[in-house]
C-alpha positions as a printed NumPy array, in Angstrom:
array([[115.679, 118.175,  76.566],
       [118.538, 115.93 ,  74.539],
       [117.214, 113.114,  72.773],
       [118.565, 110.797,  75.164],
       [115.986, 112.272,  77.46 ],
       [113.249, 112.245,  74.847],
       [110.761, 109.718,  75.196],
       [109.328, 111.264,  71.72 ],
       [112.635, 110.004,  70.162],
       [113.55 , 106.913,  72.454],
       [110.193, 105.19 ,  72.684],
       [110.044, 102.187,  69.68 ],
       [106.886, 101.269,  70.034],
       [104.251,  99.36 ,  71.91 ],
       [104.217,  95.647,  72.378],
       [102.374,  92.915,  73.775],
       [103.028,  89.599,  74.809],
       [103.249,  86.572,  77.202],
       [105.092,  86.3  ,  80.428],
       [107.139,  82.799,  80.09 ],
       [107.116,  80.008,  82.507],
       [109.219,  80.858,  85.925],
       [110.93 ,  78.314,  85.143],
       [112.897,  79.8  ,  83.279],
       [113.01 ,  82.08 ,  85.467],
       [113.759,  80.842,  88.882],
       [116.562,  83.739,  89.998],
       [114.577,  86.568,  89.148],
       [111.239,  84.292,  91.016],
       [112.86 ,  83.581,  93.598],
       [114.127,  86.594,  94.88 ],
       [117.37 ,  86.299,  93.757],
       [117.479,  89.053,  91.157],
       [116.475,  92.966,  91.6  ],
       [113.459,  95.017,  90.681],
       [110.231,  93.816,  89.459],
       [111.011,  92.036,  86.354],
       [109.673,  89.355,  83.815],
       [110.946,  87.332,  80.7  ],
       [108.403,  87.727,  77.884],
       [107.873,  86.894,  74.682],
       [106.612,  89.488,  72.53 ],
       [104.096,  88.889,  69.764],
       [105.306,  89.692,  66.429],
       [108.887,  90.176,  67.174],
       [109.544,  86.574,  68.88 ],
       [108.288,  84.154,  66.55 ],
       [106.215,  81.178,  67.716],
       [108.453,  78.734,  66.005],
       [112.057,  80.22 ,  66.812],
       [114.645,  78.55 ,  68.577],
       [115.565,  81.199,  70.934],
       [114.735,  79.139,  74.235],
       [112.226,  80.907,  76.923],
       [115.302,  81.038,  79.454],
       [117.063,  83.435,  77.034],
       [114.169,  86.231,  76.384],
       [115.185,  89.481,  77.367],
       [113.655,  90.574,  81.001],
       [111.367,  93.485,  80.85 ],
       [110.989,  95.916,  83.67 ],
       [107.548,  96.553,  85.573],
       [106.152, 100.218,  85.534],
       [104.631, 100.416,  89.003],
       [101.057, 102.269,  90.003],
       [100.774, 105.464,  91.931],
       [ 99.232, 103.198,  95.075],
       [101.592, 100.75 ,  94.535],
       [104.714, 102.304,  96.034],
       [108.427, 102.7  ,  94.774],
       [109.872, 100.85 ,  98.324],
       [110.701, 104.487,  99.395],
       [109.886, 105.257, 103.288],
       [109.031, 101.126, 103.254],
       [106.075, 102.01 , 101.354],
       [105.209,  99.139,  98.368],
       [103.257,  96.989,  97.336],
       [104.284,  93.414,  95.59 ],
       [103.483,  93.513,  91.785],
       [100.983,  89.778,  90.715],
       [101.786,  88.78 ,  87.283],
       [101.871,  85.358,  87.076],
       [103.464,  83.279,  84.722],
       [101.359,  83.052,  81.164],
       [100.082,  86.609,  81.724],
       [ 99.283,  88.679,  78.56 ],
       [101.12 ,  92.106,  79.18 ],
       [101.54 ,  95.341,  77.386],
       [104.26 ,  97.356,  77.428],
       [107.032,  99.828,  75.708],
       [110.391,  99.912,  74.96 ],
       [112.529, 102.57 ,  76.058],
       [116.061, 102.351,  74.355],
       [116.698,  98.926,  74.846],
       [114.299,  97.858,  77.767],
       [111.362,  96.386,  77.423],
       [109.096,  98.28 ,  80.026],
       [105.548,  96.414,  81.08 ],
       [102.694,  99.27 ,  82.026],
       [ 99.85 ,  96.533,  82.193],
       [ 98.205,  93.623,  81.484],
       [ 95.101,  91.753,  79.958],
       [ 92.73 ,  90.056,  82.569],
       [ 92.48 ,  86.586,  81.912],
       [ 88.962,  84.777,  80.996],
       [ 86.65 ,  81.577,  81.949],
       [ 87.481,  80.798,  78.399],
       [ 90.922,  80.471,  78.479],
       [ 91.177,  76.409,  77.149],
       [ 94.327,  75.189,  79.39 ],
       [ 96.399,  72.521,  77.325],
       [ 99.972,  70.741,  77.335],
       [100.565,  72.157,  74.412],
       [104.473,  73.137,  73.837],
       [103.744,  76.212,  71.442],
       [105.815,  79.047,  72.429],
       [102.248,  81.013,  72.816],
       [100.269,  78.352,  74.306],
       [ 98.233,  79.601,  77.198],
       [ 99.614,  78.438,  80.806],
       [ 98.241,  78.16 ,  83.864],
       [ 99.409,  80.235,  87.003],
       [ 99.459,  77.831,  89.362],
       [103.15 ,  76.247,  89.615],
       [104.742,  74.207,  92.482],
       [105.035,  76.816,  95.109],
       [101.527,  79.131,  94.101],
       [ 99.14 ,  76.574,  95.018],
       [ 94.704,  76.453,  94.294],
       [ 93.074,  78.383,  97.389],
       [ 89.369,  79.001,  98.426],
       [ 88.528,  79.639,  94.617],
       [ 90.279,  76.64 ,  93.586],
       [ 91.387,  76.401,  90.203],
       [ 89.353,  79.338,  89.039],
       [ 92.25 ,  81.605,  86.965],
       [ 89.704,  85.024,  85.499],
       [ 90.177,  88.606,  86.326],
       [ 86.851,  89.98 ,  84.746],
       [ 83.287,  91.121,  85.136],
       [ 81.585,  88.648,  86.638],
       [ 84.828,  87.262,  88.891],
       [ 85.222,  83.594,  90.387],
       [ 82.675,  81.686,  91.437],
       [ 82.158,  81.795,  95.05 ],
       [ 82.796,  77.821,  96.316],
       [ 80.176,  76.539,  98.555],
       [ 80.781,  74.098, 101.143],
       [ 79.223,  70.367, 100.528],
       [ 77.675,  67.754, 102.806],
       [ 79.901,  64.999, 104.059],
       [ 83.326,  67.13 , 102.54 ],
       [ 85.417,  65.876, 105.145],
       [ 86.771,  62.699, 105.322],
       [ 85.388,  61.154, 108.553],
       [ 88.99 ,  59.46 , 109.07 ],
       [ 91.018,  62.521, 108.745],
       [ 88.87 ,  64.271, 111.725],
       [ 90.759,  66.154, 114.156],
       [ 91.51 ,  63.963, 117.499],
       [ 90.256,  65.333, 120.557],
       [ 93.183,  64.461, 123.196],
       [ 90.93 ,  64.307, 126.317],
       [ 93.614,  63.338, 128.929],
       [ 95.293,  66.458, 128.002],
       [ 91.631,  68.33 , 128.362],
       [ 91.339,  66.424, 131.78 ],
       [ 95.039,  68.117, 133.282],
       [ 92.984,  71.468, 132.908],
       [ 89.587,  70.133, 134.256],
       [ 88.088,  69.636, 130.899],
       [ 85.818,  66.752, 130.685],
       [ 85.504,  66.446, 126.515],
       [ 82.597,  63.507, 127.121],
       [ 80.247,  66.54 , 129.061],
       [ 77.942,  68.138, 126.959],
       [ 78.708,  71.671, 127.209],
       [ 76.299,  73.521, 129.772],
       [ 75.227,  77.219, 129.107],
       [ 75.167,  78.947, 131.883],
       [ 72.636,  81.752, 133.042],
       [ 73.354,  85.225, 130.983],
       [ 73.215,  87.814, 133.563],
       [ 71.195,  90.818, 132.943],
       [ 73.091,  93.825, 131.065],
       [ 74.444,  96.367, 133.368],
       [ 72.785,  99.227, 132.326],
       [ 68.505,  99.392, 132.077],
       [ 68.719, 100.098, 128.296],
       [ 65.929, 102.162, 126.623],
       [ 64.555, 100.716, 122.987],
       [ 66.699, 103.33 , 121.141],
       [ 69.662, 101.622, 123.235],
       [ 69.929, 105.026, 125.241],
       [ 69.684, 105.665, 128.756],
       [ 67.533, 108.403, 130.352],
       [ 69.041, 110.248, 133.031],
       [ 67.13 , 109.268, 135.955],
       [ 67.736, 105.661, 134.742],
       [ 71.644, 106.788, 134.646],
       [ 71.499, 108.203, 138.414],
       [ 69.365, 105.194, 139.334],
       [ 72.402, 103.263, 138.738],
       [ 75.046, 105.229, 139.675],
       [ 73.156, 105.722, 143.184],
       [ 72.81 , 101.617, 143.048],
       [ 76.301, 101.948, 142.654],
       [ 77.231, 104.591, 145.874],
       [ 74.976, 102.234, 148.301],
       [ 76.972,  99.265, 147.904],
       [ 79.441,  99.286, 150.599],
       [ 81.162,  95.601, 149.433],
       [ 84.866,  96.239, 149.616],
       [ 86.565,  97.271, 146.372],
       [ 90.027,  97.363, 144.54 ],
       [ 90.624, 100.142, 142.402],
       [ 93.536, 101.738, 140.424],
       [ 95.694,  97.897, 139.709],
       [ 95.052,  98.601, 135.645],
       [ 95.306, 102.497, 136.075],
       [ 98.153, 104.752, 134.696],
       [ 97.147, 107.447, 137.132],
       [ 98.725, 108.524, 140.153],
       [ 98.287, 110.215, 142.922],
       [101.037, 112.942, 141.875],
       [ 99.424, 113.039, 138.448],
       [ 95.85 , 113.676, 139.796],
       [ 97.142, 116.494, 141.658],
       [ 98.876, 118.307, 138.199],
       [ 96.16 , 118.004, 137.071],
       [ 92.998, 118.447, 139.074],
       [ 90.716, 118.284, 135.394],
       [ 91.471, 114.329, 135.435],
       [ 89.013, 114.221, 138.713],
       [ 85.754, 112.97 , 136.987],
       [ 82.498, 113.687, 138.348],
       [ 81.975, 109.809, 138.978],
       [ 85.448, 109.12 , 140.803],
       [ 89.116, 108.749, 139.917],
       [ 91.401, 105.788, 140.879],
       [ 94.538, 105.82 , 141.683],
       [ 97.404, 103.018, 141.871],
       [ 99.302, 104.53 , 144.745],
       [ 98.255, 105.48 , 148.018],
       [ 98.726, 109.045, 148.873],
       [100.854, 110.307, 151.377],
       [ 99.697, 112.635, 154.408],
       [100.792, 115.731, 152.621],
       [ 98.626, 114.686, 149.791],
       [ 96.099, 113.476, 151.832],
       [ 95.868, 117.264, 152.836],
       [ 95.687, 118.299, 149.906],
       [ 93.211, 116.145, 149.201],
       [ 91.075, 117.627, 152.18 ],
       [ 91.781, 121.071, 151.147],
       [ 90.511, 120.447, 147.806],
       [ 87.359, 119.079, 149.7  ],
       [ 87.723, 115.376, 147.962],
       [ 87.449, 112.143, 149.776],
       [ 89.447, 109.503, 149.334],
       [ 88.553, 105.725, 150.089],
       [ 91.488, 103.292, 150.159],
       [ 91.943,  99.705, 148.776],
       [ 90.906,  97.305, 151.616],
       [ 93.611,  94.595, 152.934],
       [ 96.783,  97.569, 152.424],
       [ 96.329,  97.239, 148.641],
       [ 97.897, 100.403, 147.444],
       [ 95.663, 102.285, 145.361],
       [ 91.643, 103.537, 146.03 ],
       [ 89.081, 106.389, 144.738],
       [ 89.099, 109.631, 144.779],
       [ 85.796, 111.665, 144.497],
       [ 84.988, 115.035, 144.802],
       [ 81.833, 116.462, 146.955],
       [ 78.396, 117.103, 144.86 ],
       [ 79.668, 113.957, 142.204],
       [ 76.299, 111.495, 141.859],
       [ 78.98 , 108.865, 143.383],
       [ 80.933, 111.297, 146.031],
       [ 77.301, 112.372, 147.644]])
């Protein structure tokens, strides 16, 4: 391998420091630059009293994570450092490369200080507090969890309940809400939340006797043309259908020795069962 190559020959050195303000900034911020980049100012090699201004540090590129994804195949992941971050990183030739960073603490002491080192907070104008508030530590213990209070909502900034525009959909907002009977579950459960098989042909039987009209097949994907393909898509409880079958099928149907029981009213569509089935008899 040349030495151009050789990170043995081209790496410098470690360095750490702190990722400036965005903004100074703003292009690369705001999506207006390339890559995952970041000005910072290096400790020991930019001096805390120097008048090279923040907006004229040198960017440094971000070495991304195995998980993180490189963008190829539209797999990646957005990379978090916030302004004031302490990072660590190398230099390779003559770019500054960050490989990670320092979590922040509870003790971090926020000031308005000016000093080119000063600690600063994440939070600008467009990354706002959230549920943790102004908590800003990566460590251990983590963020406190906030808890809500008593009387944290300002009675005056309430939500307004429009109740003509309930009333146009037969809402009546001054009704105390009713709760209506729950209806027993379907299915007899046991106490392991099983069903025993004369409890499962109890119902299924239950089912068979009831000779109220019914609709079947309006949700189904299956056809009559696809049932006969394939005759393993008859279940042992009944198959619907969303067609009605012709004679020819109908035939079919009879030669097979299944019975078919049409939609009432013309509705195309019905069941299909086969003979010994605990619903087919």
């Amino acid at each position: 391998m040349n030495a151009l190559g050789n990170l043995t020959k081209d790496v410098s050195g470690l360095w750490m420091g702190t990722i400036v303000s965005f903004d100074d900034q703003k292009e690369q911020v705001f999506g207006l630059g390339w890559g995952w980049r970041y000005k910072v100012r290096k400790i020991g090699q930019d001096s805390n009293d120097d008048q090279i201004p923040d907006a004229n540090l040198t960017y440094a590129l971000c070495l991304l994570g195995p998980s993180d994804g490189t963008g190829g195949g539209g797999r990646s992941r957005s990379v978090r450092y916030s302004q004031g971050d302490i990072v660590v990183g190398f230099q390779f030739q003559n770019t500054p490369i960050i490989f990670g960073a320092l979590g922040r603490t509870s003790a971090i002491k926020y000031t308005k200080s000016t000093a080119k080192f000063a600690p600063i907070s994440g939070f600008t104008q467009t990354i706002k507090p959230g549920l943790v508030e102004r908590q800003e530590n990566s460590e251990s213990n983590g963020p406190s969890t906030p808890q809500l209070r008593p009387k944290s909502v300002d009675e005056n900034q309430k939500r307004e309940v429009k109740k003509e525009e309930l009333k146009k959909i037969g809402i009546d907002a001054d009704t105390s809400a009713q709760v209506d009977e729950v209806p027993e579950p379907l299915w007899d459960e046991n106490d392991d939340g099983t069903l025993s098989n004369e409890e499962y042909e109890a119902q299924l039987k239950a089912a068979a006797a009831d000779t109220t009209p019914k609709i079947y097949g309006q949700n189904s994907r299956q056809s009559t043309e696809m049932l006969l393909n394939r005759t393993d898509y008859l279940s042992q409880y009944g198959t619907v259908v969303n067609d009605t079958p012709t004679a020819e099928q109908l035939q079919q149907f009879e030669s097979n020795g299944w019975k078919f029981t049409p939609n009432p009213d013309g509705i195309p569509g019905g069941k299909v069962e086969q003979p010994g089935s605990l619903l087919g008899g």
